[in-house]
C-alpha positions in Angstrom: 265.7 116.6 183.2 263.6 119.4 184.5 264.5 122.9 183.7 264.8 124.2 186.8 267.2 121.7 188.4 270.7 122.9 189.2 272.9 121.7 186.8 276.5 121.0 188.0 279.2 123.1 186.9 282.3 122.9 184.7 285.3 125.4 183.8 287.1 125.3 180.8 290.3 127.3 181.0 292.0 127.3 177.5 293.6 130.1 175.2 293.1 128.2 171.9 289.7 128.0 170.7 289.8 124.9 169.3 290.0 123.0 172.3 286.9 124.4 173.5 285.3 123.2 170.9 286.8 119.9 171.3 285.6 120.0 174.9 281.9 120.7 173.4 282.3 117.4 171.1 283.5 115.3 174.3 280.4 116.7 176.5 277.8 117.0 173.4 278.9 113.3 173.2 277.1 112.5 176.5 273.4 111.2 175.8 271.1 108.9 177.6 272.0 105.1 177.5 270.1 104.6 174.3 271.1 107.5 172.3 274.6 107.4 173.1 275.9 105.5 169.3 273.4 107.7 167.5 275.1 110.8 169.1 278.8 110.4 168.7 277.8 109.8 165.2 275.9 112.8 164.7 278.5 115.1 166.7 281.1 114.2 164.0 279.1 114.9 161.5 276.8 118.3 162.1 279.2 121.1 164.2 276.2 122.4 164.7 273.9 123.3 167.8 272.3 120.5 168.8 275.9 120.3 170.2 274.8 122.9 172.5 271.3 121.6 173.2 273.4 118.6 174.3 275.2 120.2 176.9 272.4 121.9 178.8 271.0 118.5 179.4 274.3 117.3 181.3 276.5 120.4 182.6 276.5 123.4 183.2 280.1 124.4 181.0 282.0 127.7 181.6 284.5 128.9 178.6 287.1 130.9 179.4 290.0 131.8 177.7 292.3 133.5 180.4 293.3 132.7 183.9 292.4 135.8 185.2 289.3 135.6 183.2 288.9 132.0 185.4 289.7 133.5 188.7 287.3 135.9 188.3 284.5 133.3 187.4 285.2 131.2 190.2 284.7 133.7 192.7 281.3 135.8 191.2 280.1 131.6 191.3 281.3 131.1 195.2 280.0 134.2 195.6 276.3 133.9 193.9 275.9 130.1 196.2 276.9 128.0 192.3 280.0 127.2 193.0 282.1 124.9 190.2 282.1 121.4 190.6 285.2 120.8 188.2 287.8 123.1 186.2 289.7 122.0 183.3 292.7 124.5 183.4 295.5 124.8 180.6 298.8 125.0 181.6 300.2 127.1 179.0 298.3 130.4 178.4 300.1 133.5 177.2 299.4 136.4 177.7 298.2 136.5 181.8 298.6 134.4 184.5 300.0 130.7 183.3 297.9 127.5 184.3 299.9 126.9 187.6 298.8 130.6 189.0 295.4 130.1 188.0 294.8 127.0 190.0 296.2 128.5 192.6 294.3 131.1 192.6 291.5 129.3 191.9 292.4 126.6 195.2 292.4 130.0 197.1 288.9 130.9 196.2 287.2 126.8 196.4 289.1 124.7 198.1 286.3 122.2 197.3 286.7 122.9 193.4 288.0 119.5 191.6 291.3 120.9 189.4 292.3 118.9 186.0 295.3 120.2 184.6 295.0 119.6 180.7 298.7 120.0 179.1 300.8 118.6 176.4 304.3 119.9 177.3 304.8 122.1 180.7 307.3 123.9 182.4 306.1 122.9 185.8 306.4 119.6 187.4 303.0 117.8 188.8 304.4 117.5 192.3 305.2 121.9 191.9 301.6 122.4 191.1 300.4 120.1 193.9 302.1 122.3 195.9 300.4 125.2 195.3 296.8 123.9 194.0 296.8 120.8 195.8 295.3 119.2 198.0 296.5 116.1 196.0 292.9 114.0 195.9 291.6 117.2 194.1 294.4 117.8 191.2 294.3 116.0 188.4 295.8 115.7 184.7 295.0 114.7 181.6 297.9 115.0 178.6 297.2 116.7 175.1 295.8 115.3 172.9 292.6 114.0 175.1 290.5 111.3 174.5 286.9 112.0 174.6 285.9 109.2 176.7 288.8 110.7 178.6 287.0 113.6 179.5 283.9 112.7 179.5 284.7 109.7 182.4 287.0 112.4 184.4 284.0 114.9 184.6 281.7 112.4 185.2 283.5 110.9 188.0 284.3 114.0 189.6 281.5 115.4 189.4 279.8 112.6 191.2 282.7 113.0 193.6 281.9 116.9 194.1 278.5 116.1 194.7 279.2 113.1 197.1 281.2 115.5 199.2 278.8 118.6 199.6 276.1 116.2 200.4 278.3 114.7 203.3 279.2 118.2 204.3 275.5 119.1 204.6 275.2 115.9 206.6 278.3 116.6 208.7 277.2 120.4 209.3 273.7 119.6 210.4 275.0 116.2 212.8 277.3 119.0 214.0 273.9 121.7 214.5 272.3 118.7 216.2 274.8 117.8 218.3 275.2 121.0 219.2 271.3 121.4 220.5 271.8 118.2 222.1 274.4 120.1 224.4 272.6 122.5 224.7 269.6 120.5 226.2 271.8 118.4 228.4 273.3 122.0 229.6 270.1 122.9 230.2 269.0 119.8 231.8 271.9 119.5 234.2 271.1 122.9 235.3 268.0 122.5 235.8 268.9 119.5 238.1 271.3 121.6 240.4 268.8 124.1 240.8 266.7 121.3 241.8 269.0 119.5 244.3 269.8 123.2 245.9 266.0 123.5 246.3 265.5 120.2 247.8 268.3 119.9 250.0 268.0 124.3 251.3 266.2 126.3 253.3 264.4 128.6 251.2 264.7 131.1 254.2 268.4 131.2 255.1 269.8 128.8 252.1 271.3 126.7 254.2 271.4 123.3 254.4 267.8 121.6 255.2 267.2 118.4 257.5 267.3 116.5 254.4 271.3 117.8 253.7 272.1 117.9 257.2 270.9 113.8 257.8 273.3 112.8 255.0 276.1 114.0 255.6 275.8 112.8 259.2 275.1 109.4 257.9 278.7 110.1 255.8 280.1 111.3 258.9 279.1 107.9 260.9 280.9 106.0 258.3 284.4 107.7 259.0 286.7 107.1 262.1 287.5 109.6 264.6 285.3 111.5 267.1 282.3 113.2 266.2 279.7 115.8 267.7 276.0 116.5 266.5 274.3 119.5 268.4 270.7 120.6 268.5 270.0 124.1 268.7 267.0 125.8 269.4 266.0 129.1 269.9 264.4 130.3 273.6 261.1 132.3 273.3 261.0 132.7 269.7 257.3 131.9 269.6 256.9 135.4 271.6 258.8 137.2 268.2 256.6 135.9 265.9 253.5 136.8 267.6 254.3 139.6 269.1 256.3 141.3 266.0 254.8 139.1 263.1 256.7 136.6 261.3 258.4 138.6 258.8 260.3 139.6 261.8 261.1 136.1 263.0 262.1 135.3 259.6 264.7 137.9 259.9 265.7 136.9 262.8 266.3 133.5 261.8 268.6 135.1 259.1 270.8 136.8 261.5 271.1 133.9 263.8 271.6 131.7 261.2 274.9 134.0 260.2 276.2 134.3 264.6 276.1 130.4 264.3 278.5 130.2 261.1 280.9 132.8 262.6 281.1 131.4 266.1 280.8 127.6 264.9 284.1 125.4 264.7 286.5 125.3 261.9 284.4 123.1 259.4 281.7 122.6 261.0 278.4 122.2 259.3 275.3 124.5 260.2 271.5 123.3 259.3 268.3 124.8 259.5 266.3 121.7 260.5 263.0 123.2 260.6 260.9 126.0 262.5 263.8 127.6 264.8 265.7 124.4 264.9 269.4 124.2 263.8 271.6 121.4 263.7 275.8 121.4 263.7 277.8 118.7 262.6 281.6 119.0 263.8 284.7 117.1 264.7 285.7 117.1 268.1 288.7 115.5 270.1 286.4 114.6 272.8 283.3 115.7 274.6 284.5 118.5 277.0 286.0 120.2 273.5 282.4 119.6 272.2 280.6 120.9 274.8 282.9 123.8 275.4 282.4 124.7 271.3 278.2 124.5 271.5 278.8 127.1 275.0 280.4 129.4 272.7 277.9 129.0 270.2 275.1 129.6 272.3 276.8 132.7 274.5 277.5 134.0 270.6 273.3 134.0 269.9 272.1 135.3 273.7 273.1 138.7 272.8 270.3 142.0 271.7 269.5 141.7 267.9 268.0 144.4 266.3 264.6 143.2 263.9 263.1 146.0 261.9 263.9 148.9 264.4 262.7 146.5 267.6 265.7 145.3 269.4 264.8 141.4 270.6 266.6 139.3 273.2 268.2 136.0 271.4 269.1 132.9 273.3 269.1 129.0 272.8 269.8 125.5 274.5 271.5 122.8 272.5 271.3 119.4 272.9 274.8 117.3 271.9 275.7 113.9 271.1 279.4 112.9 270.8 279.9 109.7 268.7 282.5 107.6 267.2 282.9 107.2 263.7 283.5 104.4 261.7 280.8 102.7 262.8 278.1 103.4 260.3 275.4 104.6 263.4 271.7 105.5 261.4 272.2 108.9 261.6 268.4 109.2 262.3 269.2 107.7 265.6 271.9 110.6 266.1 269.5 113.0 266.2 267.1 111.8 268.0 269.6 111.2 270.6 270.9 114.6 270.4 267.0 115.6 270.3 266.2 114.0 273.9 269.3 116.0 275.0 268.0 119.4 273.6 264.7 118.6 275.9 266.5 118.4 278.5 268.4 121.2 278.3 265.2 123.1 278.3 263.8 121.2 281.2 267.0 122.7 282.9 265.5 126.0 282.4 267.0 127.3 278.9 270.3 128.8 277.8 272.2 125.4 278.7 273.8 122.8 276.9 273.1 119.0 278.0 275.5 116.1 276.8 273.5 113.2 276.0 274.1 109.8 278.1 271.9 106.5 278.3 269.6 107.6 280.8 267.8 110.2 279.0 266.7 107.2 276.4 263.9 105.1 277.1 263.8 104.3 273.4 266.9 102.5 273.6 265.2 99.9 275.9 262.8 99.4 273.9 264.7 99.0 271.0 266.6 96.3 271.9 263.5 94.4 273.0 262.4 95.2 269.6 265.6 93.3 268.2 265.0 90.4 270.6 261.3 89.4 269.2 262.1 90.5 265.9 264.6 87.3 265.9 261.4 85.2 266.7 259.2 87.0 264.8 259.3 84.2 262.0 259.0 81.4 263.7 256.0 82.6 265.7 254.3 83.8 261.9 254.2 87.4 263.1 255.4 88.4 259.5 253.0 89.2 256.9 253.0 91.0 253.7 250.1 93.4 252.3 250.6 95.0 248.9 250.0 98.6 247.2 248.7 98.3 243.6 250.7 100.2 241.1 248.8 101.9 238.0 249.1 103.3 234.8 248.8 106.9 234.0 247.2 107.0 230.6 244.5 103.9 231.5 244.8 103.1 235.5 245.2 99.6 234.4 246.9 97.7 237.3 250.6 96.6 236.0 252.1 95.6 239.5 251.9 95.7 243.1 254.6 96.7 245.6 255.2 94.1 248.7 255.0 95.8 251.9 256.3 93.9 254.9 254.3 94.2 258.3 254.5 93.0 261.8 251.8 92.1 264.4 253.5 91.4 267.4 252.0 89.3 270.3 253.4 92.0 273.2 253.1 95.4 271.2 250.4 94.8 268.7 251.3 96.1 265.0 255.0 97.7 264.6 255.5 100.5 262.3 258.3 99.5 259.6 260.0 102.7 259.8 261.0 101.4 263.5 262.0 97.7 262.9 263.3 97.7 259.6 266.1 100.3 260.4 267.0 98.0 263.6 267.2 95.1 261.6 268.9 96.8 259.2 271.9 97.4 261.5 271.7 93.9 262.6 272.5 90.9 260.5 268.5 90.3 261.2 267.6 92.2 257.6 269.1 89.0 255.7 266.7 86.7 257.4 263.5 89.2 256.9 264.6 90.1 253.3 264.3 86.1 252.4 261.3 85.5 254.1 260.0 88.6 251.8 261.0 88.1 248.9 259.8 84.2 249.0 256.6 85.3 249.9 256.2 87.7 247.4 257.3 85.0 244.5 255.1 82.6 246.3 251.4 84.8 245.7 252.9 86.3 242.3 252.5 82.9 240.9 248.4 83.5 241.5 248.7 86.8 239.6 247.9 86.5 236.1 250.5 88.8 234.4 251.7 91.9 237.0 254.9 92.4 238.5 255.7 92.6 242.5 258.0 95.2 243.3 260.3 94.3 246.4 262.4 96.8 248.2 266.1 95.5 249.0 267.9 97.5 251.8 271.1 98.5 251.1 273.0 95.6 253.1 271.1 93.0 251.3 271.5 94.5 247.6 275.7 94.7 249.5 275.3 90.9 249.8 277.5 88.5 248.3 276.8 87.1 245.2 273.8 88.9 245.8 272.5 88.6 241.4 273.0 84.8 241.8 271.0 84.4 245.0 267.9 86.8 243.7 268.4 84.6 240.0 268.0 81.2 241.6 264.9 82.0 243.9 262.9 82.6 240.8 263.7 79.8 239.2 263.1 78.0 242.2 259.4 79.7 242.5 259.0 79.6 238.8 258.5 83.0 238.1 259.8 84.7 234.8 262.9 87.4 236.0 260.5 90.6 234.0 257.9 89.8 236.5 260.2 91.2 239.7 261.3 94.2 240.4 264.1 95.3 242.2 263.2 98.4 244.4 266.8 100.0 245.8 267.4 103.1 247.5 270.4 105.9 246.4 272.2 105.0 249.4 272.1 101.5 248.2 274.0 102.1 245.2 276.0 105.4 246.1 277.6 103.8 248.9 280.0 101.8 246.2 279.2 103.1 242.3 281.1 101.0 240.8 279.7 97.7 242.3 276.6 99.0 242.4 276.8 99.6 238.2 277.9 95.8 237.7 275.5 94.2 240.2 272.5 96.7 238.2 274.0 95.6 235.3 273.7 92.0 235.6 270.2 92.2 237.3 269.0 93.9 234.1 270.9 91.8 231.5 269.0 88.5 233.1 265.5 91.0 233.2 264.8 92.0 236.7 263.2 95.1 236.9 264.9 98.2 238.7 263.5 101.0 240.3 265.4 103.6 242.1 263.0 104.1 244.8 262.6 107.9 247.4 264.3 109.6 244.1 264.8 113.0 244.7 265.7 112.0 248.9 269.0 112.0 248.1 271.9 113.3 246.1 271.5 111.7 242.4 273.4 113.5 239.5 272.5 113.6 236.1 276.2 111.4 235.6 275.1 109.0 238.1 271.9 108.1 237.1 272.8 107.8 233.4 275.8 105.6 234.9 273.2 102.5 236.4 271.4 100.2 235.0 267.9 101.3 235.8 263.9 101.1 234.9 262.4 103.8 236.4 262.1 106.5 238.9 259.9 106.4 242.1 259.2 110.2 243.2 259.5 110.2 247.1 255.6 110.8 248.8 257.3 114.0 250.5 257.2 115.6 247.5 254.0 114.6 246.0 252.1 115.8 249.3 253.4 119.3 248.9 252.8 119.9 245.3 249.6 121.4 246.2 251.2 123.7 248.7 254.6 124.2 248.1 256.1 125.7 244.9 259.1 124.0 245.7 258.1 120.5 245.8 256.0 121.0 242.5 259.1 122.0 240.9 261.0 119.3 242.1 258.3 117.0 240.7 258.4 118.6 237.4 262.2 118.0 237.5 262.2 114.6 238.3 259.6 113.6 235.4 261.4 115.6 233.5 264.1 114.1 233.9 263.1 110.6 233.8 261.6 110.8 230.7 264.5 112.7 229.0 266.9 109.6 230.3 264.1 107.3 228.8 263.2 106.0 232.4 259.3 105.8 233.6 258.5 108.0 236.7 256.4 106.4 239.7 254.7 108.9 242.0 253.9 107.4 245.2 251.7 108.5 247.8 249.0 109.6 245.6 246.1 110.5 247.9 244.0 113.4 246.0 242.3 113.4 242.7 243.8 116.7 242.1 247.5 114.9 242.8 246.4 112.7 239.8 245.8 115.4 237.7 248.8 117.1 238.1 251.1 113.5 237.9 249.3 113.1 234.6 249.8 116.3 233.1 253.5 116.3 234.2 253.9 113.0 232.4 254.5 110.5 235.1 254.1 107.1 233.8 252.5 105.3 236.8 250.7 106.3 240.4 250.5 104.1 243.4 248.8 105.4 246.6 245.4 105.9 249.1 243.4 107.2 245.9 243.8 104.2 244.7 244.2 101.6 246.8 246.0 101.6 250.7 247.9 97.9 251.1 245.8 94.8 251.2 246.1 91.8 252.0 246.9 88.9 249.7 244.0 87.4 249.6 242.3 90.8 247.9 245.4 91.7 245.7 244.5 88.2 244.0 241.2 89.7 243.1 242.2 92.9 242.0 245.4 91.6 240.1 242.9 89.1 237.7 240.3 92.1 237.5 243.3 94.3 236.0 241.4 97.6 236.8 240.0 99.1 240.7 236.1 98.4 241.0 236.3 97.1 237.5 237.3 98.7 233.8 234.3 100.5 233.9 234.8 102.2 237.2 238.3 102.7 236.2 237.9 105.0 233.2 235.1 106.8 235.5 237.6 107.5 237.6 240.0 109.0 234.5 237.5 111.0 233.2 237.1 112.3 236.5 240.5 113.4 237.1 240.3 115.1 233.3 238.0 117.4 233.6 
């Protein structure tokens, strides 16, 4: 053994010396597995050192011949980091403290400290010095006259036992450290995700609710009964402060109109900034003359003389108001553009008015529901089509999968934008009968692809289907197509709208090996619980944000946040709408794990995602790592 390892430590507590020298024979006794015969023979006949020589090499022994003596040693090694691993204590020891006192004592100082109790005849019971020295796993005792193998076994074995338990203190003390940091970080990391839901769902001016906050809890609203009313607000001749005083003095205003509207506004009700000097309120109402009646008061509380940095300014507004009923589950979007048409009105009307909205003032519905009409044919007459959006990797720009993009060429309008059908069809039973013509199309040209995915967005009344896993498990069996080459692209609504379906129906999807992606994150109202609660694959970072990161401090945080957190949840992080080499840059460095936009490719049509799927890389792998070197430098 070398000579600086620790040795471990015994105590031998005894008033007669001839027991200590019996406890040198016993551990002088203990030689390597070869030596072991010649060195029993040789203790019995030499009393000599090599006794001692002996000892070094196994223990580290302690002789003692008092208790107090014993106490004291015990605590200058607890004290000095050696602690004892084992103390063989007399009972009987005249004068001083008896055996029974002394492992008490010594219990008091190490509770860790293995105690044998070596006695021929003593005036205290074992279960009386349990008592006071226990606990019972580390008493012991051993009767006079002992064996030598008697010893020699106990000390082994306990000291082996000693050792054992440090080592699984160390280990218990640093899981604890570790657990401990990894509370820390989630801490950390859940805070750092409330300040970035704050900043993506406030105004950075007046810190209240943005459009983005505002839009879903009216879409809540729509979903519960009872009466409703969404007003518009906008500010008369505001333009004229800004220009006229600067806009660090609109900005103030905006901050002191934003505070008349949350004193004057109903019990409840729920004040936005929307944008510019646009406000929305969300209220309940008992019907539309209360409604209207509670915006007038509103609007009599702003046209009053406010006082911006020593320049007293006229305020006023008009508002535009929408009373609904709830329970219905209207697209909120549509709420506000219906209260929107009204708030243009009531400025037509020449300001400082409120307008009720009502049918006429809507051209758009009209055309809406002629939209619905030919988007029942639109199938039948092979208006449908689907283009697709390559979808890259960071670290080589290899292409890994495409995302399906529906579009519509209609005979009497030309092209329609998705963002107008797909939300009427969504309200309409008409979404089933589009979503199956999508995502059979889709499996149909993956089969020409030689080894990407297609990602294929489900709205959230299909992923609400019934038996929705079976029906998405037997069209790829039907095409042919492995379930790791789909992926399932779902929105937050999708899946927040019923959690606890939503984590079974994830759950199975990903057990069988569709791919999930939770697609516009950072739209909505995810929390670190949620997300960790479903089933996913990775992240897709709304375009919103990705466009401002150049300009907005905001949005690049939010960015940051996301990645951050999708990579800390083990998750890969899509950033779509990638238009700028300088957006690549920054995705990269974050640590996105994939980019899909214009810089790489807009949709195209089928016949040229073939091509570019069996190339693997844009322009060719040669152009492709041209293009990363360019966005490293």
């Amino acid at each position: 053994m070398p000579t600086d390892a620790i040795l471990p430590r015994i105590l031998i507590v005894d008033d007669e010396a001839a027991m200590h020298d019996s406890y040198r024979r016993s551990f002088a006794s203990q030689r390597s597995d070869e030596g072991d015969a010649l060195g029993a023979m040789a203790a019995d006949l030499w009393d000599d050192t090599p006794e001692a020589v002996e000892e070094e090499a196994r223990y580290d022994l302690q002789h003692v011949s008092q208790g107090l003596d014993a106490v004291a040693e015990v605590e200058r090694a607890r004290d000095a980091g050696t602690p004892f691993a084992v103390a063989f204590i007399d009972i009987r020891m005249p004068p001083g403290i008896d055996g029974r006192e002394t492992a008490k004592r010594i219990r008091a100082l190490d509770p860790d400290i293995a105690i044998v109790i070596v006695t021929g005849f003593s005036d205290f019971s074992p279960l009386e010095i349990s008592k006071v020295a226990g606990p019972a796993d580390k008493i012991f005792y051993i009767a006079k006259p002992f064996e030598v193998a008697e010893i020699q076994q106990t000390a082994a074995a306990l000291v082996a036992r000693w050792a054992n338990d440090r080592m699984l203190a160390d280990a218990r003390l640093q899981l604890s450290r570790q657990i401990e940091q990894l509370e820390l970080q989630g801490a950390e990391l859940a805070a750092n995700e409330s300040r970035a839901i704050h900043i993506a769902t406030h105004d950075s001016l007046t810190d209240a609710p943005n459009r983005l906050a505002f839009v879903r809890a009216l879409g809540e609203r729509t979903k519960r009964p009872g009466l409703f009313a969404m007003a518009m607000i906008d500010l008369d001749r505001f333009k004229l402060v800004n220009d006229t005083l600067g806009h660090l003095a609109g900005d103030a205003l905006l901050r002191e109109i934003c505070t008349m509207l949350h004193e004057a506004a109903p019990d409840g009700a729920m004040i936005a900034r929307l944008g510019g000097d646009e406000f929305g309120i969300l209220f309940d109402t008992p019907g539309e003359n209360a409604a209207v009646m509670a915006c007038d008061r509103l609007i009599a509380a702003i046209t009053t003389t406010v006082v911006v940095f020593g320049h007293s300014v006229q305020g006023g507004a008009s508002a535009g108001l929408i009373v609904s009923e709830g329970g219905e589950g209207r697209d909120p979007i549509d709420v506000v553009r219906r209260a929107d048409l009204a708030l243009n009105d009531a400025k037509r009307a020449g300001r400082g008015v409120v307008r009720l909205f009502d049918e006429s003032m809507d051209e758009g519905i009209r055309f809406r529901r002629r939209i619905e009409g030919g988007l029942g044919e639109a199938i039948g007459r092979g208006e449908l089509s689907l283009v697709y959006q390559p979808i890259v990797s960071r670290d080589t720009l290899e292409i890994e999968g495409f995302e399906a993009l529906l579009r519509w060429n209609t005979a009497d309008y030309g092209p329609i934008s998705p963002a107008t059908f797909i939300p009427i069809a969504e309200e309409s039973n008409l979404i089933h009968q589009l979503g199956d013509w999508v995502l059979h199309a889709a499996l149909e040209e993956l089969k020409a692809w030689p080894g990407q995915y297609v990602s294929v967005n489900f709205s959230p009344r299909q992923f609400r289907r019934h038996n929705f896993v079976g029906y998405i498990m037997e069209c790829v069996q039907r095409a042919g197509i492995s379930p790791q080459r789909l992926q399932i692209e779902i929105t937050e609504t999708a899946i927040f709208d019923d959690a606890e379906r939503a984590a079974e129906t994830l759950y199975k999807l990903r057990q069988m090996g569709f791919r999930i992606a939770l697609d516009d994150f950072g739209t909505g109202y995810s929390s670190l619980y949620n997300i960790r609660k479903f089933a996913l694959d990775c992240l897709k970072i709304d375009r919103s944000f990705i466009d401002g990161m150049g300009r907005e401090r905001e949005s690049a945080a939010i960015v940051h946040s996301i990645i951050h957190l999708g990579r800390a949840l083990g998750l890969g992080v899509i950033a779509e709408g990638v238009e700028t080499a300088a957006q690549v840059q920054m995705l990269r460095v974050a640590g996105a794990s994939h980019l899909q936009g214009y810089f790489f490719s807009r949709p195209v049509a089928a016949e040229i995602a073939r091509t570019m799927a069996e190339q693997r890389f844009l322009g060719g792998e040669d152009e492709a790592v041209e293009a990363l070197d360019g966005t490293n430098n």
